[in-house]
C-alpha positions as CSV (number, residue, x, y, z in Angstrom):
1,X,0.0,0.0,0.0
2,X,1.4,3.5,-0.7
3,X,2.1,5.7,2.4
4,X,3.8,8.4,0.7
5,X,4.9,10.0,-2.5
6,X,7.0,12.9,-3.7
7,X,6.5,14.4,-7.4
8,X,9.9,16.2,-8.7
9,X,11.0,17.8,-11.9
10,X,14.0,16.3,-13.7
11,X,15.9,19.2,-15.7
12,X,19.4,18.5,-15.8
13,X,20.2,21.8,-14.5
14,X,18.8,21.5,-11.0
15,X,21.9,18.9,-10.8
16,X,24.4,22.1,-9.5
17,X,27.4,20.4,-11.9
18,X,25.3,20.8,-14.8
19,X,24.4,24.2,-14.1
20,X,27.5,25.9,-13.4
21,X,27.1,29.1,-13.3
22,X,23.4,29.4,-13.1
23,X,22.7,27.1,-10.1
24,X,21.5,29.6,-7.9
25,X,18.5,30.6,-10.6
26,X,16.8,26.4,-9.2
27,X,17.9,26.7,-5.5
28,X,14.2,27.5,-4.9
29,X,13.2,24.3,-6.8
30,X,16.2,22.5,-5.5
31,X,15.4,23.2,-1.9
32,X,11.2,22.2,-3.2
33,X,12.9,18.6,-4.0
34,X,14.8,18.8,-1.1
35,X,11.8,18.9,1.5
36,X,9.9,16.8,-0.6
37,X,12.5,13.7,-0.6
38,X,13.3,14.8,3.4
39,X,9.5,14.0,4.1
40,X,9.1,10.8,1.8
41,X,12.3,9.2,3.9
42,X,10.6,10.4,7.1
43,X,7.4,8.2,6.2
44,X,9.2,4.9,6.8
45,X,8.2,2.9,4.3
46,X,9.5,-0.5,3.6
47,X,10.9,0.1,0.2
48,X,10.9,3.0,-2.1
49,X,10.7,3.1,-5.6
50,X,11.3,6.0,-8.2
51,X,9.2,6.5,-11.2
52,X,10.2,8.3,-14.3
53,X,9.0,7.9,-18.1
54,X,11.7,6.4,-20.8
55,X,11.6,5.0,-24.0
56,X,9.9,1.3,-22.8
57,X,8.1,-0.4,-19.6
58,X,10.9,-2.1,-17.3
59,X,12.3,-2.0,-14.1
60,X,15.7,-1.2,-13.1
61,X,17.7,-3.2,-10.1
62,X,18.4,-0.8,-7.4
63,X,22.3,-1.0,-8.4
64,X,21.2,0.7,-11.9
65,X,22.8,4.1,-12.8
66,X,22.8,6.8,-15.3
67,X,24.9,9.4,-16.5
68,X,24.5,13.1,-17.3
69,X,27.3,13.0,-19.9
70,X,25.1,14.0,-22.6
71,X,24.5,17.6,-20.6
72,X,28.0,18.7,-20.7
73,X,29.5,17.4,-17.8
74,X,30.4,13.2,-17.8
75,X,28.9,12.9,-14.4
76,X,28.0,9.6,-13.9
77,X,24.7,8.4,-11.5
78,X,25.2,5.4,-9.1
79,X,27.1,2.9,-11.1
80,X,28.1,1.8,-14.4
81,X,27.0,1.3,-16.8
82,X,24.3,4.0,-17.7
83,X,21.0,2.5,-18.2
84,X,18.2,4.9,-16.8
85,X,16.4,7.7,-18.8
86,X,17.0,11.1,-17.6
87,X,14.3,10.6,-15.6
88,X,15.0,8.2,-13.5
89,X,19.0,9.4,-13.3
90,X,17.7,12.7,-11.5
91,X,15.2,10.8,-9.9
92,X,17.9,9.0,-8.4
93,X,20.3,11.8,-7.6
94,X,17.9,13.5,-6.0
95,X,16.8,10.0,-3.9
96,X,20.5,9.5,-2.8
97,X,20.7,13.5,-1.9
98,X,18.1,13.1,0.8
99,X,19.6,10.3,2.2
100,X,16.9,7.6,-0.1
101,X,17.7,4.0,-1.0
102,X,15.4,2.9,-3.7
103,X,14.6,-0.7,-4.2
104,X,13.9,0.1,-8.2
105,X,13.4,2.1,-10.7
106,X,10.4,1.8,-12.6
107,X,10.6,3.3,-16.1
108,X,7.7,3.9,-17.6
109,X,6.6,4.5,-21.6
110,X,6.4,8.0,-22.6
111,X,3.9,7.3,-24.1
112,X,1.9,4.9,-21.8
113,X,-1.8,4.2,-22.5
114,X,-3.5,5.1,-19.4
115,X,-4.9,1.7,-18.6
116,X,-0.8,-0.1,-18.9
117,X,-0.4,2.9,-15.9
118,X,-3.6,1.6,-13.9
119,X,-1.7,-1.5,-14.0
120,X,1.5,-0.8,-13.0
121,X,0.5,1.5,-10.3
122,X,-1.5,-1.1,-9.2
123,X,0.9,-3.5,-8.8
124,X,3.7,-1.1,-7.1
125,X,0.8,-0.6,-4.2
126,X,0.2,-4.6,-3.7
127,X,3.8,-5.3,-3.9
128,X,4.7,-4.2,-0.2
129,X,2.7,-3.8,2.9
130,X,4.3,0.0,2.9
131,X,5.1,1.6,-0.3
132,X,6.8,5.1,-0.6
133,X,7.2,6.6,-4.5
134,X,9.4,9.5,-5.9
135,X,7.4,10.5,-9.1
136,X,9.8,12.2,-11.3
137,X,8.6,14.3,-14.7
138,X,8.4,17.8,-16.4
139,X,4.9,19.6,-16.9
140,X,4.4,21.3,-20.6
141,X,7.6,22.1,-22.7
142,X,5.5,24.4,-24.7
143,X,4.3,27.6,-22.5
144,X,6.1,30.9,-23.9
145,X,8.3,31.9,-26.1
146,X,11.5,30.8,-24.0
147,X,10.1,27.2,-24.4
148,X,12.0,24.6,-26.0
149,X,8.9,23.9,-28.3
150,X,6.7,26.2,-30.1
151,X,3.9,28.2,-27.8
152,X,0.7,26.5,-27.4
153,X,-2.4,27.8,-25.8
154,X,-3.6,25.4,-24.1
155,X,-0.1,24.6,-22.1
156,X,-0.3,26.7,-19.0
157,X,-4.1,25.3,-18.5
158,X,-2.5,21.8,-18.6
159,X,0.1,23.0,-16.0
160,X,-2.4,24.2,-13.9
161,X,-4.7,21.7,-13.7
162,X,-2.0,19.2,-13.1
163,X,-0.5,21.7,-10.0
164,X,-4.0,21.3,-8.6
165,X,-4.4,18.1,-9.0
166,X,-0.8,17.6,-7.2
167,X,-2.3,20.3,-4.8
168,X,-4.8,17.7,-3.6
169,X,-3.6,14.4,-4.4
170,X,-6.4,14.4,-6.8
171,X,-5.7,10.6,-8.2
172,X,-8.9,11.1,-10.9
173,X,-7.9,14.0,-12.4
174,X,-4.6,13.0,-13.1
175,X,-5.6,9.4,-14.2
176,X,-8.1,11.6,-16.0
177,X,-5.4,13.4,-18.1
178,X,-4.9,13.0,-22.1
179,X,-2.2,11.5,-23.3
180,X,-2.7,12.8,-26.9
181,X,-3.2,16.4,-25.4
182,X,-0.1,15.8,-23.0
183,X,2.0,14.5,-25.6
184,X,0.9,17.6,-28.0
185,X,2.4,19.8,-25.1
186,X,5.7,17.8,-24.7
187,X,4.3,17.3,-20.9
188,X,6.8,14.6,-20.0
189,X,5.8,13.7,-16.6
190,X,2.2,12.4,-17.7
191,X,3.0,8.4,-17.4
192,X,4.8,9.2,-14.5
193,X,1.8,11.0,-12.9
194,X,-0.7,8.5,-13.9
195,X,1.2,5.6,-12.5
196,X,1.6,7.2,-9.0
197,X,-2.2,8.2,-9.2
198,X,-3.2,4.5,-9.8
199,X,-0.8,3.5,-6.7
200,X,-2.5,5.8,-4.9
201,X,-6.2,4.7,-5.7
202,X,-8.0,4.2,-2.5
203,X,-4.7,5.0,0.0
204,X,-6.3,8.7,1.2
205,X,-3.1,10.5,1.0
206,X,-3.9,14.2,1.5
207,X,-1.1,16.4,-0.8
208,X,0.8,19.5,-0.3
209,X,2.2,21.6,-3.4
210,X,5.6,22.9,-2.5
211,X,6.5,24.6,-6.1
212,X,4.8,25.2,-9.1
213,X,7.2,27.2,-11.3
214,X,8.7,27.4,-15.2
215,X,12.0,29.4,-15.5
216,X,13.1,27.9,-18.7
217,X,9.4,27.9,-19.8
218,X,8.9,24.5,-19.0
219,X,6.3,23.5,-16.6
220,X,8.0,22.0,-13.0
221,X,5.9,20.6,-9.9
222,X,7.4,19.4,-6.5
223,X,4.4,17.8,-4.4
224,X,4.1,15.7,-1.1
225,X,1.6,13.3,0.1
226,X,1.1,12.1,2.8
């Protein structure tokens, strides 16, 4: 059963070796992740388990490690050789800043139909008596001009509704969301988000949003439950 979650970003720049110079411009963020990981440690689950979307379904040992060489500094994540998505190698940078041991990493599609996340949520929440989850993805790549993709309308509403949902550990309206329309909006977290809201189906966690921001116009959420 899940006892606790924590929803982070994973932009290579809140790692402080990829960002150089402009570190300070995520400490806000950084500190978010921070005192969400912090809170999901003090739940004391059994096991914890990171979630991030890649290019297939599969789960990584937890001796599996990335690399961040392919953001301008050959940084490597836990051990070699580098296997996890981006995703999953902030997801577990961030786990192992705040003091985490992850059992796994779960790597799930990008693009996920809803119904492959009801399962695999499912299946995290019945697979120990007390389940903790770091859910790690990006919100809409697509809000202003400074986004990597071109602006779309309907981006920012996305983002917000998702922050809300986040807000209040609203596991319907995230399973709820569109993958077409998410994938439209380069919203890379979706899967992600949709297999924690299926782990938390029926648990009662209450949530807390800690950040809601986009400085490189990209949508980023840190979120406790609880």
């Amino acid at each position: 059963m899940l006892i606790s979650a924590a929803v982070c970003p994973h932009p290579p720049l809140l790692v402080p070796d990829v960002a150089g110079g402009a570190a300070a411009e995520l400490d806000p963020l950084r500190a978010a992740c921070d005192r969400a990981v912090a809170e999901l440690v003090a739940a004391g689950a059994d096991e914890i388990v990171v979630i991030g979307a890649g290019e297939r379904n599969r789960v990584h040992g937890a001796d599996a490690g990335g690399s961040l060489a392919g953001y301008g500094v050959p940084m490597p994540v836990g051990p070699a050789p580098a296997v996890l998505p981006l995703s999953l190698t902030v997801g577990r940078w961030l786990a192992e800043r705040g003091g985490a041991a992850p059992s796994s990493y779960v790597e799930v599609a990008h693009d996920a139909r809803p119904e492959e996340c009801l399962v695999r949520g499912a299946e995290l929440a019945a697979s120990v008596p007390r389940l903790a989850v770091l859910a790690v993805g990006d919100g809409s790549a697509r809000r202003t001009t400074t986004s990597p993709g071109r602006v779309d309308d309907r981006a920012i509403g996305f983002d917000t509704s998702v922050a809300a949902a986040l807000a209040d550990a609203d596991v319907e309206a995230l399973s709820a969301l569109d993958p077409r329309l998410a994938e439209d909006l380069m919203a890379a977290g979706r899967a992600a988000w949709q297999t924690l809201a299926w782990a938390a189906d029926g648990a009662g966690l209450s949530g807390r949003l800690l950040a809601h921001e986009a400085p490189y116009g990209v949508g980023y959420f840190v979120a406790s439950w609880g």
